[in-house]
N, C-alpha and C positions, 0 to 999 in steps of 0.2 A: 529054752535058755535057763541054764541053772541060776540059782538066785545065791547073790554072793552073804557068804556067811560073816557071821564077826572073828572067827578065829584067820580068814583069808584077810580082813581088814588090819587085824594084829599082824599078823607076818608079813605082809606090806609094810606097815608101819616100822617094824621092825629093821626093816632092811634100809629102809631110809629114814632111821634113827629118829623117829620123831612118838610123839607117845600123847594120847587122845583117853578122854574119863568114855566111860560106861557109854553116855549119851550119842558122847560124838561118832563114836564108833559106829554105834548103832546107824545115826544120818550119813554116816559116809557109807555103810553096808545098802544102805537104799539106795542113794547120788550114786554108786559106781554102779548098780544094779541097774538103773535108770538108762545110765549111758551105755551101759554094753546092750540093753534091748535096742536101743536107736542104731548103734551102730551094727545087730545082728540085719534092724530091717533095712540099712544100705549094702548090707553083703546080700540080701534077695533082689534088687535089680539086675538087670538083664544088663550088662555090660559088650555084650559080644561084638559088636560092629564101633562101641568105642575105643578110637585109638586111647594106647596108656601115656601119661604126661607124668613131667617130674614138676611141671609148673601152672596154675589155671591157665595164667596171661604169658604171653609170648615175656621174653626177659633179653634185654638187653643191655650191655657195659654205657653204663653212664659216665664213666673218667674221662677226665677229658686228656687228647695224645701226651705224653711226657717229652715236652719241647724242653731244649737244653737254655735257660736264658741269664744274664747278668747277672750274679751275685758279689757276695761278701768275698774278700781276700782270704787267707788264714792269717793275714794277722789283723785283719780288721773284725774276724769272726772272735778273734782271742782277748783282743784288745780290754775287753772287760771281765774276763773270768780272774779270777780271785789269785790263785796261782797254777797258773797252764806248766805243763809238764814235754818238752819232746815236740811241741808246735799240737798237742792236745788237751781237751779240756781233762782238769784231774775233780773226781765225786769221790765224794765218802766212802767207805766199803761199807758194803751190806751182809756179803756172806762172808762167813767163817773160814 
């Protein structure tokens, strides 16, 4: 495994605009170095008979069904907005 340099630390840095002294550099040139050996010695397990997952744990919809139930009127929903427009609430403009 190549060992990560400080000008590959700078052009990282670079690309994601952030900017780090002498020092830092340096510990992050080790810390990423660090982590790509660990993750070289998970690419050397034997993976063959593992199926591939997009999740550890099984994943399933927690929402619960969209039942249709009693609400607000539209003019009981209006009745307090400041000045409703067309049977709609009217907001500030934001864009230009």
């Amino acid at each position: 495994m190549e060992k990560i340099t400080i000008k590959q630390v700078e052009h990282v840095a670079n690309l994601a605009r952030l900017r780090f002294d002498e020092e830092e550099k340096k510990r992050l040139a080790e810390q990423l170095g660090s982590i790509l050996e660990y993750i070289d010695q998970l690419n050397k397990l034997d993976t063959t008979n593992v199926e591939p997952t997009s999740h550890a744990i099984p994943v399933k919809n927690v929402a619960r069904k969209d039942v249709v139930k009693p609400s607000f009127t539209q003019d009981e929903a209006l009745a307090n907005a400041p000045s409703p427009v067309d049977g709609l609430f009217e907001v500030p403009k934001i864009i230009e």
